[in-house]
C-alpha positions as CSV (number, residue, x, y, z in Angstrom):
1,X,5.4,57.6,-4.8
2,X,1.9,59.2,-3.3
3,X,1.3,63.1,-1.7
4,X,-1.1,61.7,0.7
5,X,0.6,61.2,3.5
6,X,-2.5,59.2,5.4
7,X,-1.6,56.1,3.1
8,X,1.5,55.6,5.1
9,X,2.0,53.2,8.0
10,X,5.7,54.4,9.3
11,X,7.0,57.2,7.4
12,X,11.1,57.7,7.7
13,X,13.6,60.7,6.9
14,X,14.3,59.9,3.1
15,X,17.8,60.6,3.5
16,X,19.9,61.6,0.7
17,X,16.7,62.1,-1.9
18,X,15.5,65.5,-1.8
19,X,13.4,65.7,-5.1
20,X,11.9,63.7,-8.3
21,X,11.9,65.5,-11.7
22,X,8.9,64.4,-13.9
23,X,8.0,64.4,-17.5
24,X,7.5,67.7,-17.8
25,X,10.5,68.9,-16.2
26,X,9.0,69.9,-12.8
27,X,10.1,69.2,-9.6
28,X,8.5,67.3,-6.8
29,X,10.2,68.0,-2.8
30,X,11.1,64.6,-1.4
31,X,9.2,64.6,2.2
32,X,9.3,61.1,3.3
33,X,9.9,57.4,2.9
34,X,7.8,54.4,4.6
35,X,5.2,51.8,4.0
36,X,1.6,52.1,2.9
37,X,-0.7,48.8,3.6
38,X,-2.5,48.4,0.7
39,X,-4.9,45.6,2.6
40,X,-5.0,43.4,5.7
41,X,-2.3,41.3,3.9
42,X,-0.2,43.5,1.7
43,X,2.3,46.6,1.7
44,X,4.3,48.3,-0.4
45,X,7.7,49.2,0.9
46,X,10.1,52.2,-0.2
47,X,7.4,54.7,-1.1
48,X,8.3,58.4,-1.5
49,X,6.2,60.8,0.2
50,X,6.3,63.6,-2.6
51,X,4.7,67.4,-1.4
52,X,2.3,68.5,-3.9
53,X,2.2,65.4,-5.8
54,X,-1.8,64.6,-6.8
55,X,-1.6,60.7,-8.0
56,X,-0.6,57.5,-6.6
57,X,2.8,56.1,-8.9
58,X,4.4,52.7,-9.7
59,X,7.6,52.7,-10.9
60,X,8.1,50.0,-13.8
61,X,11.9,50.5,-14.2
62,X,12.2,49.9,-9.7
63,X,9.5,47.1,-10.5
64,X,12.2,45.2,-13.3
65,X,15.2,46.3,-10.6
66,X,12.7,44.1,-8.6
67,X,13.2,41.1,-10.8
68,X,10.0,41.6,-12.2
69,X,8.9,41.7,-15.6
70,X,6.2,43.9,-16.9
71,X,3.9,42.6,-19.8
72,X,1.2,45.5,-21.8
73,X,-1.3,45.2,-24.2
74,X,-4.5,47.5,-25.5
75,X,-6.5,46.4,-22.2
76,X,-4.3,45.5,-19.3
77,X,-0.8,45.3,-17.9
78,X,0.1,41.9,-15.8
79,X,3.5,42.1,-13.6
80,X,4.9,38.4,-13.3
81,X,8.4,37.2,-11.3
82,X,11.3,36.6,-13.4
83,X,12.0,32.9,-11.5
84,X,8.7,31.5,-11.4
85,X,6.6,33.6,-13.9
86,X,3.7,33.5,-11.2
87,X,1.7,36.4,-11.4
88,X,2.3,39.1,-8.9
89,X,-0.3,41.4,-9.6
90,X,-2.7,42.9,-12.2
91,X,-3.8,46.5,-13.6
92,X,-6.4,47.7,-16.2
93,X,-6.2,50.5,-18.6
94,X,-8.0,53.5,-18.0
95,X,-7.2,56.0,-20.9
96,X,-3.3,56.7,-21.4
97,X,-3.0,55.0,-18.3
98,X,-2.8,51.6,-16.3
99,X,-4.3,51.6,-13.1
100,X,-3.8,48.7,-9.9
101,X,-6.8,48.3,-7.4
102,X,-4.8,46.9,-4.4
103,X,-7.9,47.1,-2.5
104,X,-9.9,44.8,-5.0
105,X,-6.8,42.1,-5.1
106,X,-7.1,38.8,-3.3
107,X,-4.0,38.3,-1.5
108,X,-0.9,36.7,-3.6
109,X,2.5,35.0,-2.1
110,X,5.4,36.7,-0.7
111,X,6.9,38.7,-3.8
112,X,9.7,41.0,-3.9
113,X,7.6,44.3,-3.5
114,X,5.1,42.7,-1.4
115,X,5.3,40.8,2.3
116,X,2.9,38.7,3.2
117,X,1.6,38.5,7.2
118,X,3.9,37.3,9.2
119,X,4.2,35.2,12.2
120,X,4.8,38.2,14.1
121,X,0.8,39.1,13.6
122,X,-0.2,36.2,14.7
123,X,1.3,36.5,17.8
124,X,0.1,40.1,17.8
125,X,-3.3,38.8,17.9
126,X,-2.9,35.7,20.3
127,X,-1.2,38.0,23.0
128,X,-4.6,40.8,23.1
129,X,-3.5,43.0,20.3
130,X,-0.7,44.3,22.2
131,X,1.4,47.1,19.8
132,X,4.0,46.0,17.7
133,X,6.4,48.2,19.0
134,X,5.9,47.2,22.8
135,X,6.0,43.4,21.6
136,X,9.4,44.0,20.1
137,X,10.9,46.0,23.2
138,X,10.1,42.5,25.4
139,X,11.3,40.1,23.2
140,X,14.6,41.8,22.1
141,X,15.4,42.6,25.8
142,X,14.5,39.0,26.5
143,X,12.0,40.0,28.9
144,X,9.4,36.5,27.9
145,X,10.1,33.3,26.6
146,X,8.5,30.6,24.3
147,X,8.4,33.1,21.2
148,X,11.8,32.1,18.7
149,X,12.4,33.6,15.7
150,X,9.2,35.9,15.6
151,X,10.1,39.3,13.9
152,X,7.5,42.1,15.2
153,X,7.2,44.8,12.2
154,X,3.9,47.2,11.7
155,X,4.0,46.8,8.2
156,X,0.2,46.7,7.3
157,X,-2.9,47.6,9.8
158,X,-4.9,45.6,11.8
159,X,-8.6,45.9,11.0
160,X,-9.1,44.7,14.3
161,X,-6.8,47.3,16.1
162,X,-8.7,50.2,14.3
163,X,-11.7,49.2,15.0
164,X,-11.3,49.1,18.4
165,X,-8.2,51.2,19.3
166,X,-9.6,54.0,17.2
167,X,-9.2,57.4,19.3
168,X,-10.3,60.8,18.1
169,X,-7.1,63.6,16.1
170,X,-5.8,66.1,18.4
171,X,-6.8,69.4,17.1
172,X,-3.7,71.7,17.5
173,X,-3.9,75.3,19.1
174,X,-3.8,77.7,16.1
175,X,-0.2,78.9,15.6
176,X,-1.6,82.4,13.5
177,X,-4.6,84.5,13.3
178,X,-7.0,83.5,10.5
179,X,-8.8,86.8,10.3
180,X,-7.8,90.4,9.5
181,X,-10.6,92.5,11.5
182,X,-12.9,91.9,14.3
183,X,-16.4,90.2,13.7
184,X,-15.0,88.6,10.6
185,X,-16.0,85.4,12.6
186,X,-18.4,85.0,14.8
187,X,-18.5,82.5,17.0
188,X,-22.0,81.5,18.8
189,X,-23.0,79.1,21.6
190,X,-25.6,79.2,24.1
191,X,-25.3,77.9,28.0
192,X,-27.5,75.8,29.6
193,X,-29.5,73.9,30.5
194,X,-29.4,75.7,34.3
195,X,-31.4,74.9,37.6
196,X,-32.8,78.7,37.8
197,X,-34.0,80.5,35.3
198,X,-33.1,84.2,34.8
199,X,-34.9,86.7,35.6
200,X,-35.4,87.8,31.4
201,X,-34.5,86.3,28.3
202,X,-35.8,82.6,26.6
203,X,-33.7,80.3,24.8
204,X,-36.4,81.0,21.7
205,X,-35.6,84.5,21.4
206,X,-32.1,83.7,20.2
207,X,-32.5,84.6,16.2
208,X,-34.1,87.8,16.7
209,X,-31.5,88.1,19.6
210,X,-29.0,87.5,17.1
211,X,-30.4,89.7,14.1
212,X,-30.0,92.6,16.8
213,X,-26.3,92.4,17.8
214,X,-25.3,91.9,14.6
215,X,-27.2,94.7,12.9
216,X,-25.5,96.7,16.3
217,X,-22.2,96.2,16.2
218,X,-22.1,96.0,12.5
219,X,-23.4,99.8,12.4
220,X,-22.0,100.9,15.9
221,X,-17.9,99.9,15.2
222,X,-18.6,100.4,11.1
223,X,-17.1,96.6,10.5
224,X,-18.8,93.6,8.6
225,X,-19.9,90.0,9.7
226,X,-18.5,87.8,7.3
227,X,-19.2,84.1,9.1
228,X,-20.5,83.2,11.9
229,X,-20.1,79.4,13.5
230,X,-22.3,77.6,15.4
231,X,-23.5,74.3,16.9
232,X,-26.1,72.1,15.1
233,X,-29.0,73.2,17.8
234,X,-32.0,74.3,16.5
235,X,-31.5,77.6,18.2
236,X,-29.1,78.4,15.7
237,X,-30.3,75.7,12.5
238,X,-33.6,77.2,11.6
239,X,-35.0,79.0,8.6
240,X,-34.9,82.3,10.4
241,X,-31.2,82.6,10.5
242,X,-30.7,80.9,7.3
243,X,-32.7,83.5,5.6
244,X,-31.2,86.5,7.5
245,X,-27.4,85.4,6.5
246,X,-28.5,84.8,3.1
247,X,-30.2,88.3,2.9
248,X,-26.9,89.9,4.0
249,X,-24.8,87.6,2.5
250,X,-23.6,86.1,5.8
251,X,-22.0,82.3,5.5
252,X,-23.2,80.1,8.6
253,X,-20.6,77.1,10.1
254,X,-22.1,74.1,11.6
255,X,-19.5,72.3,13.3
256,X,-19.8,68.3,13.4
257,X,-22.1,66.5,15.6
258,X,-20.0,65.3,19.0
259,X,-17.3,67.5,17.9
260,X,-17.4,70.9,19.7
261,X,-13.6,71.8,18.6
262,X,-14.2,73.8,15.6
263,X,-15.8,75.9,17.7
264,X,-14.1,75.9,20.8
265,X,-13.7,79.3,21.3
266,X,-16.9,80.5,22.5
267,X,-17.5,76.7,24.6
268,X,-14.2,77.6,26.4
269,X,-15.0,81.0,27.0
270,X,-18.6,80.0,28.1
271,X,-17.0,77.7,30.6
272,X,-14.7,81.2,32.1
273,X,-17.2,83.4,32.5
274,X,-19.8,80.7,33.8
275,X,-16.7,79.8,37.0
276,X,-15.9,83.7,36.6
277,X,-19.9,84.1,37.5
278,X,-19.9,81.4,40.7
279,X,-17.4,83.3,42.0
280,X,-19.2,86.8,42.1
281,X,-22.4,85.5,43.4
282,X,-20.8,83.3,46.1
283,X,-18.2,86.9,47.6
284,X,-21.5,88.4,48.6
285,X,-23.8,85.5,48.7
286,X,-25.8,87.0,45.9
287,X,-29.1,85.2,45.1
288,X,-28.6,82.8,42.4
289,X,-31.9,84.0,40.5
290,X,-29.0,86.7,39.2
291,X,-26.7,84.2,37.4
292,X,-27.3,85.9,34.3
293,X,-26.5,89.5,35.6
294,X,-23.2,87.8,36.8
295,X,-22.4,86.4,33.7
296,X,-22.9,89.4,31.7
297,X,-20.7,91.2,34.2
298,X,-17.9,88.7,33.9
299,X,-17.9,89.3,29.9
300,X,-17.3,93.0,30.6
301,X,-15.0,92.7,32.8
302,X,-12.8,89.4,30.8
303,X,-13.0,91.7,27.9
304,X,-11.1,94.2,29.9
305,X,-9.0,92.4,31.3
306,X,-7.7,89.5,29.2
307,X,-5.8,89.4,26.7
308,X,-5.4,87.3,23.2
309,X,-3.2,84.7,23.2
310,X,-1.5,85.5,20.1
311,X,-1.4,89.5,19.6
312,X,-1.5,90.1,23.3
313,X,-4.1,92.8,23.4
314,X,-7.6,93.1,25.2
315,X,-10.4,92.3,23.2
316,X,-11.3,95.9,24.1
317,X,-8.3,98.1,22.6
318,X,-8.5,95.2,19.2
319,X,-12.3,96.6,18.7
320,X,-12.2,99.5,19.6
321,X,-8.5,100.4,19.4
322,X,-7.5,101.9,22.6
323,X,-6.8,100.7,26.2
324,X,-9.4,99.8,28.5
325,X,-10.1,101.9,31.3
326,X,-11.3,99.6,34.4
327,X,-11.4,102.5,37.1
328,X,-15.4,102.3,37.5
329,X,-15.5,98.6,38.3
330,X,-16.8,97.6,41.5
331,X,-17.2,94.3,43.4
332,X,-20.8,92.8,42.0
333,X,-23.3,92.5,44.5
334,X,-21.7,95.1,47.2
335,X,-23.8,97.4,49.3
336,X,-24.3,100.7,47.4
337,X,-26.1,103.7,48.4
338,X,-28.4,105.5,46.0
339,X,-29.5,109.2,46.0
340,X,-32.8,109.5,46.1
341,X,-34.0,113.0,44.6
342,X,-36.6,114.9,46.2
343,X,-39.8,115.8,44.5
344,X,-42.5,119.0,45.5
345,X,-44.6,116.4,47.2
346,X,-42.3,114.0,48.8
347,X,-39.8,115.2,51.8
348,X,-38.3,111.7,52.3
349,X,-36.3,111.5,56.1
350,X,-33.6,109.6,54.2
351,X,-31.7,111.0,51.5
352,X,-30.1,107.5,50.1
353,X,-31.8,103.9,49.4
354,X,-29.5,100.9,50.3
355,X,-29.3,98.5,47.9
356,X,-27.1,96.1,45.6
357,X,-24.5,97.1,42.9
358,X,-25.2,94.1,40.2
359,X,-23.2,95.4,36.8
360,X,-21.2,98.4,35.8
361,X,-22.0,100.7,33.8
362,X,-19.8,103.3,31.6
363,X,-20.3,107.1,32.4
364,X,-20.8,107.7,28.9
365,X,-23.6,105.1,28.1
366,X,-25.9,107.0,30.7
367,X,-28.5,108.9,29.5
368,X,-31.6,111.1,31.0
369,X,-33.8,108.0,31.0
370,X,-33.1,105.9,33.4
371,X,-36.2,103.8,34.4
372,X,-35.5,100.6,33.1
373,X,-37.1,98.1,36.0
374,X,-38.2,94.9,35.3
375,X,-39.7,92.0,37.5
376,X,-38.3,89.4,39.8
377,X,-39.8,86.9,41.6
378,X,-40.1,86.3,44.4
379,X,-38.7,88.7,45.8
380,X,-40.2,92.6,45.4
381,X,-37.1,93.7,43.3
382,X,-36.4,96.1,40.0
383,X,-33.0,97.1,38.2
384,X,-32.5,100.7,37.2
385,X,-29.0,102.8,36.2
386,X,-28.4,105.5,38.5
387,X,-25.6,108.3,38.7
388,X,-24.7,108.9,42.3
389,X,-24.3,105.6,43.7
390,X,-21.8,105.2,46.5
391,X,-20.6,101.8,47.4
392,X,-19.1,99.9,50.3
393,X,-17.1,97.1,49.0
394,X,-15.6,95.5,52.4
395,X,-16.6,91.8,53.2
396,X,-19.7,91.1,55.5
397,X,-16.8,89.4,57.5
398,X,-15.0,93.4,57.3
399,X,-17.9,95.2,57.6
400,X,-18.7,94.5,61.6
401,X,-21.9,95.4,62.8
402,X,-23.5,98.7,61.4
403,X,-23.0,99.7,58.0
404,X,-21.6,103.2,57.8
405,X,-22.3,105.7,54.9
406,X,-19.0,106.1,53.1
407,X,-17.5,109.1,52.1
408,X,-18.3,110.6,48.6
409,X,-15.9,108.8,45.9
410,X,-15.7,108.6,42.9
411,X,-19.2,110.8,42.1
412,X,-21.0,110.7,39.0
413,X,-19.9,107.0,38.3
414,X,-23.0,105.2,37.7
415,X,-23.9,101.4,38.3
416,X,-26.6,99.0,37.6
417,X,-28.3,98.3,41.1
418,X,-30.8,96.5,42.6
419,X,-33.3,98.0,45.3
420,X,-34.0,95.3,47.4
421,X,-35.8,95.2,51.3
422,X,-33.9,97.2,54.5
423,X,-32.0,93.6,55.1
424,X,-28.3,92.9,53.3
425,X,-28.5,90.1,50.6
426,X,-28.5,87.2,51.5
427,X,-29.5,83.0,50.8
428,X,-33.1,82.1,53.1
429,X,-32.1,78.7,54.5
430,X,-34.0,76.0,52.5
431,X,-37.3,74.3,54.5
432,X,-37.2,70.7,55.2
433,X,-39.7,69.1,52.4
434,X,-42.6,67.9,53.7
435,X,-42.5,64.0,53.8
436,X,-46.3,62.9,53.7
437,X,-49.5,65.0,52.6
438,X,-51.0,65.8,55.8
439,X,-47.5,67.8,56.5
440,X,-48.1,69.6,53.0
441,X,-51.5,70.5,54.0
442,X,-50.4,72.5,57.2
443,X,-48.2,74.7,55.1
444,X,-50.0,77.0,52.9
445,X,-47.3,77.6,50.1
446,X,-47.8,74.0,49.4
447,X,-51.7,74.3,49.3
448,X,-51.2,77.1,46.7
449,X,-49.2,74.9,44.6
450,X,-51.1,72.1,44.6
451,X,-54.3,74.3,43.8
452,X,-52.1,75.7,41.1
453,X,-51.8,72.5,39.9
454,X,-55.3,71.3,39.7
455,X,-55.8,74.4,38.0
456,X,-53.4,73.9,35.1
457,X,-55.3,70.1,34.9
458,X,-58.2,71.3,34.3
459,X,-57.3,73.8,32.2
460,X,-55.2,71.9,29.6
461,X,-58.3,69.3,29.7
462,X,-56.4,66.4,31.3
463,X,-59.7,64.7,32.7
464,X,-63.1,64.9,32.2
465,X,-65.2,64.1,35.8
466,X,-68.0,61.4,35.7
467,X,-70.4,60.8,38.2
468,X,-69.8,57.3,39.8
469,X,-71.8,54.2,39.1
470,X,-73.6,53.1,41.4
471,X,-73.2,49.4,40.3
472,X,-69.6,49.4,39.5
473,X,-66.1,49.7,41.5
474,X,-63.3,52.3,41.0
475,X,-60.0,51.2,40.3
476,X,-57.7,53.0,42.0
477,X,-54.5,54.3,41.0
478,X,-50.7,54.6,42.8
């Protein structure tokens, strides 16, 4: 009998066993009953699968049922057949117990406890390692000939088969909750790599990145960080973070290398919001150079609106403990309309800018400060929070020709926006590439790359010019 259940080759309903008593009175459930291969050669039959049991068990009254008999002395026990006295196998003492290594044993003949290969493996091995089970489906419905008398049984493994068959476990979905509060585990993950970068934000400010969300939200929603989980990138594996969670007592996961499951939760959620974010930019043909914008938006806007999968709340009402109110939302990148407040000096014609709603914002996190612009490149553009913002959400397609001011709605709900030029937003049609250098040198964005170039040679050091020899050749280069 064994707890381990991984020992087992085929493990069967035991039937009318339920439970073992042992020595001291205590009471082993009764799980299973099957077949453990102790090598490529050897099994055991009748084992019990026993919950909770620690050790690996011989019987020595089943093994005299058996026909065996069972010889000890100071140093070893040997277990010989009754008709034959041939020796079966052989254990060693090890304290107040005898101990068998099956793995260490060379192969014996066919005993009662123990079957030897059969001709069934063979012709598991001549007909491409085929499974036992489909070899015995075709030959007991008589579906091929030329194999008599063959009895197809998995009764040990097939070093062969593992090695090559070997596929990875299925990781179950979670069945129950395995925390008690939010941020008791944090999950991390960062997305990339992208074809544009965004318009702020390096992949090397992720600690101190880190060390500020969770100093936030610690203080902010009055809850601790008890793990966080993590990839083994080097974004996350570095001293810096190492010495922050041990300073506040913080215990860092590494999943295994290749094997993202553990933490799947943020890599799944990372794939939503990244299709969530195609979406947004494609309804308005929003410039990709805003991907990030978009995927920020998406979080808000999943945490709203989805909910978890086993309590069947938002992530909003679980952390902050009421329901979400989505009334402020609107459709990223839409037209929006923008007061613009008149100074002593300034008498504008126009009292609104057009520009384009990029992120929502709560009315409460607005505050009297609201110049918070910041490059972009190429084109002339900066993001600021503004109050009275009205937007027109219809399609280009609905729109029609001139835009029209819309009514007053929904006042004082302020959005993130982006002032751009007079023109809508829109995708500049790509230039053909030039296909030789003379067609490079008419265009003078190319010139200005090229001369960007030289410049960055020459000052990283890449060559050093010589005067040429007059007495020696140049070897050119591709």
């Amino acid at each position: 009998m064994t707890g381990n259940d991984g020992m087992f080759t085929s493990l069967e309903d035991p039937g009318d066993k339920e439970q073992v008593t042992f020595g001291d009175n205590s009471k082993g459930k009764v799980i299973g009953l099957g077949k453990i291969a102790t090598s490529n050669d050897l099994s055991i039959s009748n084992v019990l699968f026993v919950k909770s049991l620690s050790f690996n068990l011989l019987s020595i009254a089943q093994l005299c049922d058996l026909g065996l008999t069972c010889e000890f002395d100071k140093n070893c026990a040997v277990v010989r057949s009754e008709k034959d006295k041939s020796m079966v196998f052989e254990g060693f003492r090890h304290g107040h117990l005898y101990l068998v290594g099956f793995n260490d044993m060379k192969t014996s003949s066919t005993t009662y406890l123990f079957s030897k290969s059969s001709l069934g493996w063979l012709w598991h091995r001549r007909i491409a390692h085929i499974g036992m089970s489909q070899l015995k489906k075709v030959v007991k419905k008589g579906m091929v000939t030329g194999v008599k008398d063959v009895t197809f049984e998995k009764d040990k493994l097939c070093s062969a088969c593992q090695a090559g068959k070997q596929v990875a476990s299925h990781h179950p979905m979670k069945t129950c909750v395995s925390t008690s509060k939010p941020l008791q585990l944090l999950h991390m993950d960062l997305f990339g790599p992208t074809t544009y970068e965004s318009i702020g934000g390096d992949k090397s400010e992720t600690p101190d990145k880190f060390k500020i969300f969770a100093k936030r939200a610690q203080r902010e929603f009055g809850l601790n960080i008890v793990k966080v989980r993590s990839n083994n990138g080097s974004e996350f594996k570095n001293y810096k973070v190492d010495e922050w969670c041990d300073e506040e007592g913080i215990k860092h996961e590494f999943s295994v290398t290749y094997t993202p499951q553990p933490n799947r939760v943020v890599e799944r959620k990372n794939k939503t919001l990244i299709t969530l974010a195609r979406a947004m930019l494609d309804d308005y043909g929003t410039s990709e150079d805003f991907w990030a914008e978009a995927i920020n938006t998406a979080c808000h806007a999943s945490n709203h609106a989805y909910l978890h999968r086993l309590l069947g709340k938002t992530p909003y009402e679980l952390l902050i403990g009421r329901k979400p109110n989505i009334s402020y939302f609107r459709v990223f990148g839409c037209k929006c309309f923008i007061y613009k407040k008149k100074s002593l000096d300034d008498e504008p014609l126009r009292d609104a800018m057009k520009n384009m709603t990029i992120g929502d914002v709560k009315p409460e996190e607005m505050h009297e400060d609201h110049d918070q612009g910041r490059g972009y490149s190429p084109s002339r553009s900066s993001t600021s929070m503004a109050p009275h913002v009205d937007e027109n959400e219809q399609s280009e397609k609905e729109q029609g020709g001139d835009d029209e001011v819309p009514d007053n709605q929904d006042q004082g709900m302020p959005h993130a926006q982006v002032s751009r030029d007079e023109s809508p937003p829109t995708i500049a049609p790509r230039r053909p590439l030039p296909t030789c250098v003379e067609e490079a040198l008419e265009d003078p964005d190319w010139i200005m790359a090229m001369q960007e170039e030289l410049n960055n040679f020459t000052r990283n050091e890449v060559w050093v010019l010589e005067e040429h020899p007059k007495d020696k050749n140049i070897i050119s280069t591709k």
